[in-house]
C-alpha positions in Angstrom: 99.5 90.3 141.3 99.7 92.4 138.1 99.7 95.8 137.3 96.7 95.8 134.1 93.3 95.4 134.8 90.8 94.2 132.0 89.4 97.9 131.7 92.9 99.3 131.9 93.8 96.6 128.8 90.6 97.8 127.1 91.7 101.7 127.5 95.4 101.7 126.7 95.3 103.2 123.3 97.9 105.1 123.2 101.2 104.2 121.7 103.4 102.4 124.2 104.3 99.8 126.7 102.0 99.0 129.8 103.5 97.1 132.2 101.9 94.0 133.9 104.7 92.6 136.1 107.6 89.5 135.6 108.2 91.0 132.4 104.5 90.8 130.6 103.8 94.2 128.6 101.3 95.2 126.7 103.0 97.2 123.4 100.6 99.4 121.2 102.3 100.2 118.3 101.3 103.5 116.4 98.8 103.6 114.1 99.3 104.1 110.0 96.2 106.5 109.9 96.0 109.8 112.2 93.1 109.1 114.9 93.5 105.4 114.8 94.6 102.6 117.2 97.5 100.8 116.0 98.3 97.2 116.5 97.7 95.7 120.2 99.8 92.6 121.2 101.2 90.8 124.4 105.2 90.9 124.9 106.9 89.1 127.8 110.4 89.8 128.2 112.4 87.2 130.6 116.0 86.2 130.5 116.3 82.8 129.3 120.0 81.3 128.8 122.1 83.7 130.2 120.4 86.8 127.2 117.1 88.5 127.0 114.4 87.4 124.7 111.2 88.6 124.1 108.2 86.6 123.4 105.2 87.7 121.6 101.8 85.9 123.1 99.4 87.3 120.2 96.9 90.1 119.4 94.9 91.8 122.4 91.7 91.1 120.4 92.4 87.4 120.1 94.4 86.7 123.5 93.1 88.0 127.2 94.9 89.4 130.2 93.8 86.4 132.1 95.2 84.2 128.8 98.4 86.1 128.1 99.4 86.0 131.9 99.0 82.3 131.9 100.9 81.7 129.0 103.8 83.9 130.3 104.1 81.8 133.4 104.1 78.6 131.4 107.1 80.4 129.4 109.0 81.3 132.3 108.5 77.7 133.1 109.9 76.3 130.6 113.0 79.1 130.8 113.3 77.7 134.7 113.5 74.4 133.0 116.3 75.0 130.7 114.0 74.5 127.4 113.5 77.1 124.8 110.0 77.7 124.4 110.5 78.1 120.7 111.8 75.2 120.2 109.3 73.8 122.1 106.4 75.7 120.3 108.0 74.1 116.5 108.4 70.7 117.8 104.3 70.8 118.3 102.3 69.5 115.4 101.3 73.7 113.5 97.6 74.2 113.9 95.5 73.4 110.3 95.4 76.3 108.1 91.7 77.9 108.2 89.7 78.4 105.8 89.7 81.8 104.0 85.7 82.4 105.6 87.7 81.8 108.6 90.2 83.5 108.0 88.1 86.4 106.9 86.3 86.7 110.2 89.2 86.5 112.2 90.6 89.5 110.4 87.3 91.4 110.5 87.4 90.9 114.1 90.5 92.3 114.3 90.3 95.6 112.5 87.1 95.9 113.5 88.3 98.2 116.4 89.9 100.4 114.3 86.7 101.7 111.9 84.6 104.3 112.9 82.0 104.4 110.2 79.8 101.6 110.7 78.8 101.1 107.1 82.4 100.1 106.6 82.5 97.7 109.2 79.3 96.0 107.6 80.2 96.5 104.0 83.7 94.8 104.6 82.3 91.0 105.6 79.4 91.4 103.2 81.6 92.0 100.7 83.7 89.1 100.8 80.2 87.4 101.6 78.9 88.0 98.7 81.8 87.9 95.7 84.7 86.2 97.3 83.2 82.9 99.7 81.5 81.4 97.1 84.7 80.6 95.3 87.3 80.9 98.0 85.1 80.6 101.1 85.7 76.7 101.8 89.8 76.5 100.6 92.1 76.4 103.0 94.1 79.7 102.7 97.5 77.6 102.3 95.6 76.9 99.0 94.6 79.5 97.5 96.9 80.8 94.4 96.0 83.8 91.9 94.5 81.8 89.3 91.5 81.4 92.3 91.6 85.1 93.2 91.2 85.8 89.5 88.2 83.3 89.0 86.5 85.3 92.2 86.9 88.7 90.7 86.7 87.8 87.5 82.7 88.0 87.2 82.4 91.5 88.8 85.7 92.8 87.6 84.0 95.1 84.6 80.7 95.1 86.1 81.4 96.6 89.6 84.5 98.0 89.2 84.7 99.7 92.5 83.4 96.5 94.4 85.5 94.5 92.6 88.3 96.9 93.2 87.4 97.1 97.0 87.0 93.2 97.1 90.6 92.4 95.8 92.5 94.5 98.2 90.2 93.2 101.3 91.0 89.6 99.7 94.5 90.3 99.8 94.4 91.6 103.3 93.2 88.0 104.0 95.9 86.1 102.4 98.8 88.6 103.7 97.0 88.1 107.3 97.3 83.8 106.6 101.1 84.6 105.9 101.9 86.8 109.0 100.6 83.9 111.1 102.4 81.3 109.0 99.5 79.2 107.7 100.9 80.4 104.2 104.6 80.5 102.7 104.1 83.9 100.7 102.1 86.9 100.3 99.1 87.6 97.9 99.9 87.8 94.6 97.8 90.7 93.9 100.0 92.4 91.2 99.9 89.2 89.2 96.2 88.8 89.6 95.5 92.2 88.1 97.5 91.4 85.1 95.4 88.5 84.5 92.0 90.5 84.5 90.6 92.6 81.9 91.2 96.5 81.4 88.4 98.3 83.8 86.8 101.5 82.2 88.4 104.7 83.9 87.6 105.7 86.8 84.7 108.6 87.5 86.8 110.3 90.2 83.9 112.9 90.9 80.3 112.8 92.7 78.1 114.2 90.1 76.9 117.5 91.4 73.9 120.0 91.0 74.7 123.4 89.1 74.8 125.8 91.7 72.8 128.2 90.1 69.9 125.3 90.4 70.6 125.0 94.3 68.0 127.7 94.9 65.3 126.1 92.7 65.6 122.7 94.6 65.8 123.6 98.1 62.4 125.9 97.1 61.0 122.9 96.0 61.9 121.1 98.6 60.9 122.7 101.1 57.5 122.8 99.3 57.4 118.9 100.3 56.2 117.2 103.3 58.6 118.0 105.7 60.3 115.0 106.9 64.1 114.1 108.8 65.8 113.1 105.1 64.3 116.3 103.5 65.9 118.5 106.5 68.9 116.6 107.0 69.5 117.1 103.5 69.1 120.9 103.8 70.9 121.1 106.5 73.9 119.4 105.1 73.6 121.9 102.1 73.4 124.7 104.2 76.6 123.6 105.8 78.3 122.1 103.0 78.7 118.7 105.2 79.4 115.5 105.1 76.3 112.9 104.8 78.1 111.4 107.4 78.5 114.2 109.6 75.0 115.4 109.2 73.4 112.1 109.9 75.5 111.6 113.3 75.5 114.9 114.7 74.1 114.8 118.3 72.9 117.6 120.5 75.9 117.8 122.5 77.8 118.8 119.6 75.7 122.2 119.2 75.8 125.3 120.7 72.7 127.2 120.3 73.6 130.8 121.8 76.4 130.7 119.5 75.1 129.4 116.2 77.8 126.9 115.9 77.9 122.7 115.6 81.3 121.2 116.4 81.6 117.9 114.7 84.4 116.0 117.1 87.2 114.3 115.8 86.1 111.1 116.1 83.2 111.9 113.9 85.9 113.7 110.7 87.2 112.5 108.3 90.5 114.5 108.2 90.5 113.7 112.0 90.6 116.8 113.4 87.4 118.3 115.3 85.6 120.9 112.7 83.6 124.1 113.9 80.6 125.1 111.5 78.7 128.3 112.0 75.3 128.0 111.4 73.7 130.5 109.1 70.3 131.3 109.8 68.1 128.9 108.2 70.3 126.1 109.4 69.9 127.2 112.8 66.2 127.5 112.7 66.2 124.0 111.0 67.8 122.4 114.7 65.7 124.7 116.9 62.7 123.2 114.8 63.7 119.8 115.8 64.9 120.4 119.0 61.1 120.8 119.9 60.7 117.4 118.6 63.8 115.6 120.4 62.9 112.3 121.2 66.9 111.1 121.3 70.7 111.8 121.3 70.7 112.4 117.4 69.4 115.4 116.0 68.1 113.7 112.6 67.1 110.1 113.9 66.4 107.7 112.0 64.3 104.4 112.5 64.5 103.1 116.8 66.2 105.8 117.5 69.7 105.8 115.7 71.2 107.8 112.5 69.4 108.4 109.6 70.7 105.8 106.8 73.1 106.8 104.2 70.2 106.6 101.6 68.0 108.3 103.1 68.9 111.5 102.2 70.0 109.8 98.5 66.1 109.1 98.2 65.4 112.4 98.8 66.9 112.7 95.5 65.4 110.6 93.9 62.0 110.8 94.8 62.9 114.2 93.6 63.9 112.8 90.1 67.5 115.0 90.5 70.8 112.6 88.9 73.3 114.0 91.7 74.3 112.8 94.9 74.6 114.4 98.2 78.1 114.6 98.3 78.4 116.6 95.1 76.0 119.3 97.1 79.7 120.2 98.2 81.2 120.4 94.9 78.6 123.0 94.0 78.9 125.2 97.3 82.9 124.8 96.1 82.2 126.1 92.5 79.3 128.9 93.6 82.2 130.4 96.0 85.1 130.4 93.6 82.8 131.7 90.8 80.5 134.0 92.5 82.5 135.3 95.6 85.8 137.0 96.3 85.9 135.3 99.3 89.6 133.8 99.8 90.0 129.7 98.3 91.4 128.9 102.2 88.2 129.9 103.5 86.5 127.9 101.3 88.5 125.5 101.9 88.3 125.2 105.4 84.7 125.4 105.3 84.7 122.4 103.6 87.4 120.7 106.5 89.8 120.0 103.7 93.2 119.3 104.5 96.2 121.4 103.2 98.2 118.6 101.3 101.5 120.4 101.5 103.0 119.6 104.9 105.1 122.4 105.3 102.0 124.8 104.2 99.9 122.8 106.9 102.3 123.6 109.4 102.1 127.4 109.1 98.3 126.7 108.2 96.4 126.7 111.6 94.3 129.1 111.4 90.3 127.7 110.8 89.0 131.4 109.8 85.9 131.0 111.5 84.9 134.4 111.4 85.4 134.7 107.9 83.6 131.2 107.5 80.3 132.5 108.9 79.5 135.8 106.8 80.6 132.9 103.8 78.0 130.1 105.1 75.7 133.2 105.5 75.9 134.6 102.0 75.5 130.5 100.7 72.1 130.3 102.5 71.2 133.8 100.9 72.3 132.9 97.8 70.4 129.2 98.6 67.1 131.2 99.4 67.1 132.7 96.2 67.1 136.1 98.0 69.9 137.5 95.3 70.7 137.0 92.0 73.7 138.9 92.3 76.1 136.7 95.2 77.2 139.9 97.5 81.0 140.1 97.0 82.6 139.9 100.6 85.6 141.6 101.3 88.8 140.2 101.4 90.2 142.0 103.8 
C-alpha cells in the first residue's frame, strides 16, 4: 500500500520528494517565479542490472497516482525480467505527433495550475485561438518550420504589436513543449522568425496617466454620478493607489475595520509578498458603505456574484470621456508625492508594493513603513478631496 493519497498528490507543493513506496516519488522541482509551483512529475527509482536508474512516468497533471503506480509495477516487471524498459519503450512504434491545437491545449492544461490571474489563463488559449490555429491549428507540430510561424504573425505583427508579441512567445512555448516530449527534433526558431518580420513601432512602455493636479476635479465629478460598484471601485483603488486587480478581488476577510487597514494576501500581489494598506478616511467610509450592502465574499462584486471585470472600472473612464487608464491613477499618486510632498521616495514606494530591484538593498530593505504610509494615503485623499491647494509637507523625520 502506498504512502500518497490523491489529496496528499494534489497538496504537495512544495519543492521536494514525496515518497510513495518501492521506489515511486513524487519530485516538485522549484519554481522560476517566487510564489509559484514548479514542475510536478512521477520518478521511480529501482535497481535494474546490478545499478540504479531512475525512471520518469510523466507530469502529475497528465499521469495519476493510480496511473503512475501501475506503470511503476509494470517497470519493475520488466527489471524482474531482465529487459530494460527503455529499450523496451523505443522498440514500440512513437505515438503520432499532435497537432499544434493539440498541442496547445495540452500545454494550457499544464501551466494552467501555475496562473493566478484568471484573465491570463483565458487570454492565453484565446490567443492562440484566434491568430495562431487558423494557420498552424491543423499541422502536425513535427511540421511546423518558421516560414509558418512567420505567415501566422505576420498579419497582426504591426497592427497588434503587443498581441502579436504575446502570441509568438506562447507559440514558441508550444513548439519547445513538442520538442521536450520528442514529437519534434529541435526547438522554435523564434530568433529566426523575428528577423523575418517587419520593424514594430517602439514600444509605449507607460499607462497614460491623469495629471495629478486634475485627480481632484475627477473624483468630484465622479462622485457627482450615480453611484455604482465600478465608480467606487475606481475610487477606492485611487484612494489606495492599487492594483485594478487588487481592488476588484479584495474580499472581506482581507479587511480590518477597527484598524483601517486591507491586507491584500500574497496570493493576490503581484510582487508576491502580502501588502498592508491603511485606509484613509474616505476609503474607509467607501467599504463601511458597502458592507451594509454585502450580498457576497467580494467587496466590489460584479455580475452572479464574482469580481468586477477588468473593464469595468476602464468604462468608468470612458463614459467619463477621460484618455487614461486605471493603472496610470498610480503614476499620478507617484508624481503628486515626489512633487508635492517631502515624504521619503521608499515610502512612496512601498505604498505602491514596489519591489527594491537591488538585491543587496532588498535585503537590508524590510521595513514596510506603515506608519509613515498612512499620514501619506491620508494627505493623498486630502489632497484628492480638493480640501488643499497647498499638499501639507510631512515631516521626514
Amino acid at each position: 500500500m502506498g504512502k500518497l493519497t490523491v489529496a496528499g498528490v494534489r497538496a504537495a507543493k512544495k519543492p521536494g520528494r514525496y515518497i510513495d513506496g518501492d521506489g515511486l516519488c513524487l519530485v516538485v522541482k522549484p519554481a522560476r517565479d517566487p510564489g509559484a509551483v514548479g514542475p510536478r512529475s512521477w520518478v521511480l527509482r529501482i535497481q535494474a542490472n546490478g545499478r540504479r536508474r531512475d525512471f520518469g512516468l510523466g507530469s502529475v497533471d497528465s499521469v495519476s497516482l493510480a496511473e503512475a503506480r501501475d506503470e511503476a509495477a509494470r517497470i519493475r516487471k520488466l527489471c524482474r525480467a531482465g529487459i530494460d524498459p527503455l529499450e523496451e519503450k523505443r522498440q514500440q512504434p512513437a505515438p503520432a505527433p499532435p497537432t499544434f491545437a493539440e498541442a496547445a491545449e495540452r500545454v494550457h492544461g499544464e501551466l494552467e495550475p501555475s496562473w493566478r490571474e484568471g484573465k491570463h489563463r483565458d487570454d492565453w488559449l484565446s490567443s492562440l485561438k484566434r491568430h495562431a490555429y487558423p494557420k498552424l491549428g491543423k499541422i502536425a507540430v513535427d511540421k511546423i518550420d518558421g516560414p509558418m510561424i512567420r505567415d501566422a504573425l505576420l498579419p497582426i505583427w504591426l497592427d497588434k504589436p503587443e498581441t502579436a508579441r504575446r502570441v509568438r512567445q506562447r507559440i514558441g512555448l508550444v513548439i519547445d513543449w513538442a520538442h521536450s516530449n520528442g514529437f519534434r527534433d529541435t526547438e522554435a526558431p523564434l530568433r529566426s522568425v523575428t528577423k523575418g518580420l517587419p520593424r514594430q513601432p517602439a514600444r509605449k512602455n507607460h499607462f497614460a496617466a491623469m495629471p495629478y493636479a486634475d485627480v481632484p476635479t475627477f473624483l468630484a465629478a465622479l462622485r457627482d454620478e450615480e453611484e455604482t460598484v465600478g465608480r467606487r471601485a475606481l475610487e477606492f483603488a485611487i484612494l489606495t493607489a492599487a492594483r485594478s486587480g487588487e481592488v476588484r478581488g479584495a474580499k472581506w476577510s482581507e479587511f480590518d475595520l477597527d484598524a483601517g487597514s486591507w491586507t491584500v494576501p500574497a496570493e493576490r500581489m503581484k510582487t508576491h509578498d502580502a501588502h498592508a494598506v491603511p485606509l484613509s478616511p474616505r476609503a474607509l467610509e467607501i467599504v463601511k458603505e458597502l458592507r451594509e450592502l454585502r450580498t457576497c465574499d467580494y467587496v466590489f462584486p460584479g455580475a452572479r456574484k464574482r469580481p468586477l471585470s477588468d473593464m469595468t472600472l476602464t468604462k468608468v473612464l470612458r463614459d467619463a470621456k477621460q484618455p487614461f487608464t486605471v493603472h496610470g491613477f498610480r503614476s499620478s499618486f507617484r508624481d503628486w508625492a515626489g512633487e508635492k510632498t517631502n515624504f521619503p521616495g521608499e515610502v512612496a514606494e512601498a505604498a505602491l508594493s514596489h519591489v527594491v530591484k537591488n538585491p543587496t538593498e532588498r535585503a537590508y530593505h524590510r521595513t514596510k513603513y506603515f506608519d509613515k504610509r498612512r499620514k501619506l494615503m491620508d494627505t493623498w485623499a486630502n489632497f484628492c478631496a480638493g480640501r488643499s491647494n497647498v499638499v501639507r509637507l510631512a515631516s521626514s523625520r
